[in-house]
C-alpha positions as CSV (number, residue, x, y, z in Angstrom):
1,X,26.1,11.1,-26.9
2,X,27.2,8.1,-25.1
3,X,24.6,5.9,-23.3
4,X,24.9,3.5,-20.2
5,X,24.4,-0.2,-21.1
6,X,22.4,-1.5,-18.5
7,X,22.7,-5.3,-19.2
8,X,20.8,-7.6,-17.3
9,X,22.1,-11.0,-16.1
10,X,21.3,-14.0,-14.2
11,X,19.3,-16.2,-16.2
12,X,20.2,-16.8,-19.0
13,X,23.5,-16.1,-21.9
14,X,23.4,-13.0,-23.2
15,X,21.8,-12.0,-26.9
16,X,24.2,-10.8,-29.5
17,X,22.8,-7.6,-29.0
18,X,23.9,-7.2,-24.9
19,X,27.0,-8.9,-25.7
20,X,28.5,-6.4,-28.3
21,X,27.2,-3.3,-26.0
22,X,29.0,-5.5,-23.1
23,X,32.5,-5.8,-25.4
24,X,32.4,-2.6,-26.8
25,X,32.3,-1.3,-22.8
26,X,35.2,0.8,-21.4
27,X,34.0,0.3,-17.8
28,X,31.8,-2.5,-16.9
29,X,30.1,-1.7,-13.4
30,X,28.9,-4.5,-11.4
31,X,27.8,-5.5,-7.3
32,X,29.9,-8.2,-5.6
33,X,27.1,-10.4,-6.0
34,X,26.4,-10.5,-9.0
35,X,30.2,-10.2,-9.8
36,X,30.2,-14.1,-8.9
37,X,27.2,-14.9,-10.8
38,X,28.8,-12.6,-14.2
39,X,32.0,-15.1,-13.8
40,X,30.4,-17.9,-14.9
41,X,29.6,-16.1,-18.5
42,X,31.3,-16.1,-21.4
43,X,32.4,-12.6,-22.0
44,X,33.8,-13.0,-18.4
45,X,37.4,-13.2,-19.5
46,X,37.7,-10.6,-22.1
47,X,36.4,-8.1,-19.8
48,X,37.5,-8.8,-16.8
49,X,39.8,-6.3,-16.1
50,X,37.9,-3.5,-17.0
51,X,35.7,-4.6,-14.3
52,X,34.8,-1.9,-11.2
53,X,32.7,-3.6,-8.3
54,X,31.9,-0.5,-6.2
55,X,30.6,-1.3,-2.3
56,X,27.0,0.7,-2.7
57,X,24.4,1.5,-5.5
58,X,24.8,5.3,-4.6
59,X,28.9,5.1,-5.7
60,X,28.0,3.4,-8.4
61,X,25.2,5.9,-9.7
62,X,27.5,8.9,-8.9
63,X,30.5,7.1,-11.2
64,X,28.3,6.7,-13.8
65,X,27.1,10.7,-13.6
66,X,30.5,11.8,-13.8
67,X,32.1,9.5,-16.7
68,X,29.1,8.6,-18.9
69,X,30.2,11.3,-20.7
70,X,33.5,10.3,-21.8
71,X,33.6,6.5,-21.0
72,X,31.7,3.6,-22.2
73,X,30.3,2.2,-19.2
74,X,28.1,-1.2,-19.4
75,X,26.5,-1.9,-16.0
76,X,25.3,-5.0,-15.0
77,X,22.4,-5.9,-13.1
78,X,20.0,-8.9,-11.6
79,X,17.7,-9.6,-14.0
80,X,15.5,-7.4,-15.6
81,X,16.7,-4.0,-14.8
82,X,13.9,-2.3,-15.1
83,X,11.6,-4.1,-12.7
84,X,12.4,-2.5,-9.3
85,X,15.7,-2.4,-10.5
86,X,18.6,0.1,-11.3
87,X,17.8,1.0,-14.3
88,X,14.8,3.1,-13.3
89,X,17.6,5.0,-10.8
90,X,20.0,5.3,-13.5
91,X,17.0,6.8,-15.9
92,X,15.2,9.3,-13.1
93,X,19.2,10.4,-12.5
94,X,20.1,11.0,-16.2
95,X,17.2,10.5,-18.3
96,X,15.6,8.3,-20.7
97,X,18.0,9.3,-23.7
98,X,21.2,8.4,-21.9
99,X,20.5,4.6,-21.6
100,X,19.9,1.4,-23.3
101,X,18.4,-2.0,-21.7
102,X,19.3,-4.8,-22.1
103,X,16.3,-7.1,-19.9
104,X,16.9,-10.6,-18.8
105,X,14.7,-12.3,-16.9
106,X,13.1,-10.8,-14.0
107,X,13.3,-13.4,-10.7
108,X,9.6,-13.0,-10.3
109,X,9.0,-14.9,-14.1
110,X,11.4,-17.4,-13.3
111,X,9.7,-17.8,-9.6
112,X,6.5,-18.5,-11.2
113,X,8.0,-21.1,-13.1
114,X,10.0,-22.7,-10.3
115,X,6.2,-23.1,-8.7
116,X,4.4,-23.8,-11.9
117,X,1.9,-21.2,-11.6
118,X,0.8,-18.6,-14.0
119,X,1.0,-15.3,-13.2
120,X,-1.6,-13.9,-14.8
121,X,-3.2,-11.0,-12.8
122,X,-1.1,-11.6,-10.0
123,X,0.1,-8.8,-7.9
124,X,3.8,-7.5,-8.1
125,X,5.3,-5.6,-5.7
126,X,8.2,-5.2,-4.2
127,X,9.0,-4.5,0.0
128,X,12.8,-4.0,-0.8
129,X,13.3,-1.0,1.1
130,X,17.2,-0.8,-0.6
131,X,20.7,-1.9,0.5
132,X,21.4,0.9,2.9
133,X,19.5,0.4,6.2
134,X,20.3,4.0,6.5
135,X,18.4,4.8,3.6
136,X,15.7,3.1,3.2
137,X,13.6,3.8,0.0
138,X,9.3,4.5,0.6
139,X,7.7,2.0,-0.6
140,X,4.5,1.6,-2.2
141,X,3.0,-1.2,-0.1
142,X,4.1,-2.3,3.5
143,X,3.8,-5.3,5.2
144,X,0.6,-4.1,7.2
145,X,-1.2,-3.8,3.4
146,X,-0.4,-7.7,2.5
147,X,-3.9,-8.9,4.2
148,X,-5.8,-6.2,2.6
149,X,-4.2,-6.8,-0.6
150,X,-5.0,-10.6,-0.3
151,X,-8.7,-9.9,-0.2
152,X,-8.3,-8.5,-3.9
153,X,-5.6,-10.6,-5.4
154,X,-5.3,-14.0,-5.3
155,X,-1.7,-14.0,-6.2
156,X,0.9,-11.9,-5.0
157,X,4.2,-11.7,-5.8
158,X,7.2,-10.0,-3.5
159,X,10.5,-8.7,-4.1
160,X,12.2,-8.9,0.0
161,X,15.0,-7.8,1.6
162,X,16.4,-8.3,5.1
163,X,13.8,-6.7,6.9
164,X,11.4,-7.9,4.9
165,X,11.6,-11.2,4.9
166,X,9.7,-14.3,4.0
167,X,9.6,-15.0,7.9
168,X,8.5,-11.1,8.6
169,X,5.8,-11.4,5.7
170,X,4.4,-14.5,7.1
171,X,4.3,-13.3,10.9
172,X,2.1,-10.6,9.5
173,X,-0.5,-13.1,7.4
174,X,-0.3,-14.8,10.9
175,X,-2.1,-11.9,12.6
176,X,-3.7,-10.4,9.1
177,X,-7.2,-12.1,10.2
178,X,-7.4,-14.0,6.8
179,X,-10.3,-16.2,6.6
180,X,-8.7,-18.4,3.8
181,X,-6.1,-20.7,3.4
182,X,-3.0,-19.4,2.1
183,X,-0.1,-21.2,0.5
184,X,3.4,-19.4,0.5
185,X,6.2,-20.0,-2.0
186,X,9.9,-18.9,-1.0
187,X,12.5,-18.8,-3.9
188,X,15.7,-18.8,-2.8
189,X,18.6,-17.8,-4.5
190,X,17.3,-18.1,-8.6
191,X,19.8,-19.0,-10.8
192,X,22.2,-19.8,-8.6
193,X,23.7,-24.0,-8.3
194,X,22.4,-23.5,-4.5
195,X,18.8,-22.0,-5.4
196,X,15.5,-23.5,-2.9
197,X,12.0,-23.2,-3.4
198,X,9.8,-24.0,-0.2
199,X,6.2,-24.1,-0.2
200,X,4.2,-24.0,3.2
201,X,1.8,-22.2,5.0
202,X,2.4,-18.6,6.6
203,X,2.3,-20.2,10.5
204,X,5.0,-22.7,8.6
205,X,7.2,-20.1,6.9
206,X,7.1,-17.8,9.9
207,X,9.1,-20.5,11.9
208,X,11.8,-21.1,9.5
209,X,14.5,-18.8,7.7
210,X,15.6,-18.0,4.7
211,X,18.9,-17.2,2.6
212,X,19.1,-14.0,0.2
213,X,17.9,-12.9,-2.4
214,X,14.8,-14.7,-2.5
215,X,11.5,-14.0,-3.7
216,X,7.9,-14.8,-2.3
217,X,4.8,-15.4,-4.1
218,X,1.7,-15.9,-2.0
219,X,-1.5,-17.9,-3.5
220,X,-4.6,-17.6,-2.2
221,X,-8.3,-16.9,-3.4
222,X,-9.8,-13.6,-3.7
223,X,-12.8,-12.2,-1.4
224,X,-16.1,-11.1,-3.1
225,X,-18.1,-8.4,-1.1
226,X,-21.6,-9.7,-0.5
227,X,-23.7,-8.7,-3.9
228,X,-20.4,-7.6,-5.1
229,X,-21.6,-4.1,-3.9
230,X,-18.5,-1.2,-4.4
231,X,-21.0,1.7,-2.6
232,X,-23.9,1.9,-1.7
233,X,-24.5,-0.4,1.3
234,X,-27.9,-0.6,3.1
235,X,-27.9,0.0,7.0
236,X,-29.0,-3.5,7.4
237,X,-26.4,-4.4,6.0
238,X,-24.3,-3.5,8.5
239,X,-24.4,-4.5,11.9
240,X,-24.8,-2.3,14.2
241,X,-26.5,-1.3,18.0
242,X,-30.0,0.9,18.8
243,X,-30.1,2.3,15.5
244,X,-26.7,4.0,16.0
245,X,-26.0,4.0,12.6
246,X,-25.3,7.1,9.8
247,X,-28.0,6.8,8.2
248,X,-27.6,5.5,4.0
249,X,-28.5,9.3,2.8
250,X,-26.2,11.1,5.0
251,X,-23.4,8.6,4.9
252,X,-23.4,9.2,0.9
253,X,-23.0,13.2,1.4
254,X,-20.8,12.6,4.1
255,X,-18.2,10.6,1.7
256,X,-18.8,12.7,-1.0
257,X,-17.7,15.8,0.7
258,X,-14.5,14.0,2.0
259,X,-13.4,13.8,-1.7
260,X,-11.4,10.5,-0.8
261,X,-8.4,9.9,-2.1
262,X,-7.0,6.6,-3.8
263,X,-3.8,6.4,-0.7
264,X,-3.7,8.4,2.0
265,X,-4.9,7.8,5.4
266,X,-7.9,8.4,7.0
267,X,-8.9,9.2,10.6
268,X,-13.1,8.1,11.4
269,X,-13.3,9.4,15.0
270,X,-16.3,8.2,17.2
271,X,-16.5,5.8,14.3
272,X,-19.7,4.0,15.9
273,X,-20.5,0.9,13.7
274,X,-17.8,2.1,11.3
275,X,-20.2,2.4,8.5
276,X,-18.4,5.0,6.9
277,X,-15.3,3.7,7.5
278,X,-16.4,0.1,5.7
279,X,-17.7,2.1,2.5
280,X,-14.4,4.1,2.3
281,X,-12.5,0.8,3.1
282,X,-14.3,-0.5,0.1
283,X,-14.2,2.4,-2.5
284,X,-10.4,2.8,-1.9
285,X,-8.9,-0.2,-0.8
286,X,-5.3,1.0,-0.8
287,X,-6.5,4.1,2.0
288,X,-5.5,3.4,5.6
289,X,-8.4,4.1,7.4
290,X,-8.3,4.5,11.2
291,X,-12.1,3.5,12.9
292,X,-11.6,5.2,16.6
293,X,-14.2,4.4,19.3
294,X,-14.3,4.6,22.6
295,X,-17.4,2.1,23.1
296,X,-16.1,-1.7,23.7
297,X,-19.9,-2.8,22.0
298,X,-19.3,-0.1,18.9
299,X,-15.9,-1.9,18.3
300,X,-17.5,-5.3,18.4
301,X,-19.5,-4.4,15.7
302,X,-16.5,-3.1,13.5
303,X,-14.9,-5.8,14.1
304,X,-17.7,-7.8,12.5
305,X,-18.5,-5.6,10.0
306,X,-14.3,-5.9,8.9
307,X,-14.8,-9.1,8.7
308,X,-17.8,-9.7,6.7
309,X,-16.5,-7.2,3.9
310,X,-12.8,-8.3,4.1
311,X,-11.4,-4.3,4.9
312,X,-8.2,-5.5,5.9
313,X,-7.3,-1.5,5.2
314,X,-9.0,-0.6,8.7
315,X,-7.3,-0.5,11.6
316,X,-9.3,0.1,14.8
317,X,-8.1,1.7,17.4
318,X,-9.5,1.6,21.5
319,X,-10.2,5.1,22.9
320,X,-11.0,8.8,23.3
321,X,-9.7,11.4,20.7
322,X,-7.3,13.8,20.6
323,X,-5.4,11.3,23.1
324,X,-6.2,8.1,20.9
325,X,-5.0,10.3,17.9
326,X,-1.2,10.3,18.7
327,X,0.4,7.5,17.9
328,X,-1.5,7.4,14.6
329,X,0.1,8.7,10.9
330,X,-0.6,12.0,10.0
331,X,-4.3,12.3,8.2
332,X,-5.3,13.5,4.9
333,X,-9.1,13.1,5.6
334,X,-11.0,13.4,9.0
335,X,-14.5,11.9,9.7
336,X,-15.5,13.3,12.7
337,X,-18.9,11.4,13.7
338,X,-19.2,11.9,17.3
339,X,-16.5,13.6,19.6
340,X,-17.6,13.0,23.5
341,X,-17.9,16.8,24.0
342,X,-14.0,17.1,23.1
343,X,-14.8,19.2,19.6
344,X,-12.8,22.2,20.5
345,X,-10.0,20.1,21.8
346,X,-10.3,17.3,18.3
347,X,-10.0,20.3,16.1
348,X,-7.0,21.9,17.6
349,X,-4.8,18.4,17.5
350,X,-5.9,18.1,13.9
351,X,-4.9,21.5,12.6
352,X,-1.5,20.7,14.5
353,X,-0.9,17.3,12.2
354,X,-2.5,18.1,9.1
355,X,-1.5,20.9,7.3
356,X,-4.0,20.3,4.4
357,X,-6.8,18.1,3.7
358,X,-10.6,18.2,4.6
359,X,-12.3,17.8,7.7
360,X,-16.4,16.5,7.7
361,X,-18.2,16.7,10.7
362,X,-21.6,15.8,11.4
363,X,-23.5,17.3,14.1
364,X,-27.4,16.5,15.0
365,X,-27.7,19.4,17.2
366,X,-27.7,23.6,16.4
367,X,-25.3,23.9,19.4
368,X,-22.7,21.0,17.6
369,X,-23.1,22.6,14.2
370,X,-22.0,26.1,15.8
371,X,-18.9,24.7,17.6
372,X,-18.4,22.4,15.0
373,X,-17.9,25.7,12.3
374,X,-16.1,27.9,15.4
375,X,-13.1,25.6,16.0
376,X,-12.8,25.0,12.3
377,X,-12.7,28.5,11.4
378,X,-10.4,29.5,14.3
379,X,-7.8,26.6,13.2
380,X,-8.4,28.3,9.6
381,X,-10.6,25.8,7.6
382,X,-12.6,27.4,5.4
383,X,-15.9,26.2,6.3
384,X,-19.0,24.9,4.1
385,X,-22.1,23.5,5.6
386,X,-25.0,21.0,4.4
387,X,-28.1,20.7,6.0
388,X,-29.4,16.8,5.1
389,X,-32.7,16.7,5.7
390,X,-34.5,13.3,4.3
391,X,-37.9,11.6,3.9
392,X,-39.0,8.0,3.8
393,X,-41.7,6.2,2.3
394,X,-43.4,4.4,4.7
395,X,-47.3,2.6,4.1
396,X,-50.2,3.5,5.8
397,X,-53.4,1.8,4.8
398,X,-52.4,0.9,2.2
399,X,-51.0,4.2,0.8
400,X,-47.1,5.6,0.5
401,X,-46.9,8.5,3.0
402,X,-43.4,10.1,3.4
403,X,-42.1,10.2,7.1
404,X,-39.5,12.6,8.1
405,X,-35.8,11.4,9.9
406,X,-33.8,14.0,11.7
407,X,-32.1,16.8,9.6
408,X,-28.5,16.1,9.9
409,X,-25.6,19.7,8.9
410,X,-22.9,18.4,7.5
411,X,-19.9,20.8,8.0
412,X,-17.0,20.3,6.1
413,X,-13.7,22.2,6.6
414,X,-10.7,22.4,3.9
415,X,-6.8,23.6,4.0
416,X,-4.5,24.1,1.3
């Protein structure tokens, strides 16, 4: 059975090993761009005409479906192929057995280097959305996640493309509320006789522009929660108004019966303080969590409350639900903690955008809990309710007596 050789170039000559696969090649496959860079190697002239530069990635993956077969085919690619690169396409399109890899650098080692900067436990990630604007890839991070991902990493590194670019990545740490300094590094053009590296900060790089390819890497310093706490925070902990706060007990249920999940998103409506949103910020910092609150003083104190445990994850969003819900992505969880009398109404634009996940409401009153388990069961939850009912320790005289808070039902609604 033949196999692709995916050789990767840019860097550095290539091993005997790369260059015999290369030679032995029938068809060598290769981008304009890095046509121009492969011109300056040495097997250049013996293989030269064997040489196919197809316009897109797609041609060039469906040539290689329909002759791999029957050809030898050696294509080339930037660096090492199998970080972000083709090679994973070529392998998810054919299979592990029908390639070989050859690696050569990968631009993010040789960045490093350019900067002098290790990159040990630094973030890499990649916002290269693909060469076809019509077809953009979905990426694992966006541009939004960068200033949540900076309060856990104090290096990150970034593959960008034309839309995101260094200038687009550092108009976002502009408005990212970061507390720290940040340095940014741009490498432009690695490897080539023309390549740059400029160092600044994000309000610096967001004024100037850049030529392609180019890689960033962003340095900063990491964010420790206060007593490096992961769950479990104490209500006075966080800040909030008249003792409007769910209270430690039932904010641990309430979590637990969301069954978060690592990514997602998650809508807290009539988020209050946003406690639960902060410990769900915290517990899975790669959820989007949407805080939605109608009171100007309740979002003040999210605000704060972002801010002191670096939950760059939250967005907050100004209003009443189901009409603040529009513009908003689809949910996988929904905290319902207070709803303005709009329950019925909250329910039914849920069901509508989220055809599975889990729904937890909690209701103080008997009349909240029953329309609280109605409009889930008519939008076709099925329905499962808690009644929280907790005592505190409190002295008297010098003796522990146990003083009652108000039970709390928990109602928690699931699709599949």
């Amino acid at each position: 059975m033949n196999k692709v050789q995916i050789i990767g170039i840019g860097f550095r000559p290539l091993d005997m090993r790369a260059g015999r696969a290369l030679l032995n090649s029938d068809v060598v496959l290769v981008n304009d761009r890095l046509l121009d860079v492969f011109k300056n190697y040495a097997e250049y002239g013996e293989v030269k005409d064997r040489i196919i530069a197809h316009g897109s990635v797609y041609e060039m993956l469906d040539y290689i479906a329909d002759n791999y077969q029957t050809k030898n085919i050696a294509l080339l690619a930037a660096g090492d192929p199998m970080f972000f690169g083709i090679g994973r396409l070529v392998i998810e399109r054919l299979g592990k057995d029908a390639a070989e890899i050859y690696p050569d650098l990968s631009s993010i080692q040789v960045a490093f280097s350019r900067i002098r900067e290790t990159s040990n436990n630094a973030l890499l990630i990649s916002l290269h959305g693909g060469p076809d604007p019509e077809k953009r890839r979905k990426l694992e991070y966006e541009l939004t996640d960068l200033p949540g991902l900076l309060m856990r990493h104090s290096k990150i590194a970034i593959l960008t493309d034309k839309v995101n670019s260094p200038e687009a990545i550092a108009h976002m740490l502009c408005k990212g509320e970061m507390t720290s300094p940040l340095r940014m590094y741009v490498c432009e053009k690695l490897g080539y006789d023309d390549e740059k590296v400029t160092e600044g900060t994000p309000e610096e790089i967001s004024k100037m522009s850049f030529g392609h390819p180019n890689v960033v890497i962003i340095v900063g310093a990491i964010h420790e929660l206060p007593l490096h706490v992961v769950f479990g925070l104490k209500e006075d902990e966080i800040q909030h108004s008249r003792g409007l706060i769910t209270k430690d007990e039932v904010r641990a249920v309430t979590i637990h019966k969301l069954r978060l999940p690592k990514t997602g998103v998650l809508w807290d409506i009539g988020a209050g303080s946003g406690s639960v949103s902060i410990e769900a910020a915290i517990i899975c910092p790669d959820l989007k969590i949407y805080a939605i609150e109608k009171d100007e003083d309740q979002m003040l104190n999210i605000r704060e409350n972002k801010s002191r445990y670096k939950t760059g994850n939250i967005k907050i969003v100004s209003g009443h639900a189901p009409d603040a819900l529009i513009q908003l992505p689809a949910p996988d969880r929904v905290f319902i903690g207070g709803s303005s009398g709009r329950l019925n109404d909250i329910a039914d634009y849920i069901n509508d955008r989220m055809p599975s996940g889990i729904v937890v409401i909690n209701a103080a009153t008997i009349e909240t809990l029953n329309e609280a388990v109605q409009s889930l069961e008519r939008n076709g939850f099925r329905v499962d309710v808690s009644e929280i009912s907790v005592s505190r320790s409190k002295t008297i005289g010098g003796k522990r007596h146990m003083s009652a808070l108000n039970p709390i039902f928990i109602v928690t609604g699931e699709k599949v």
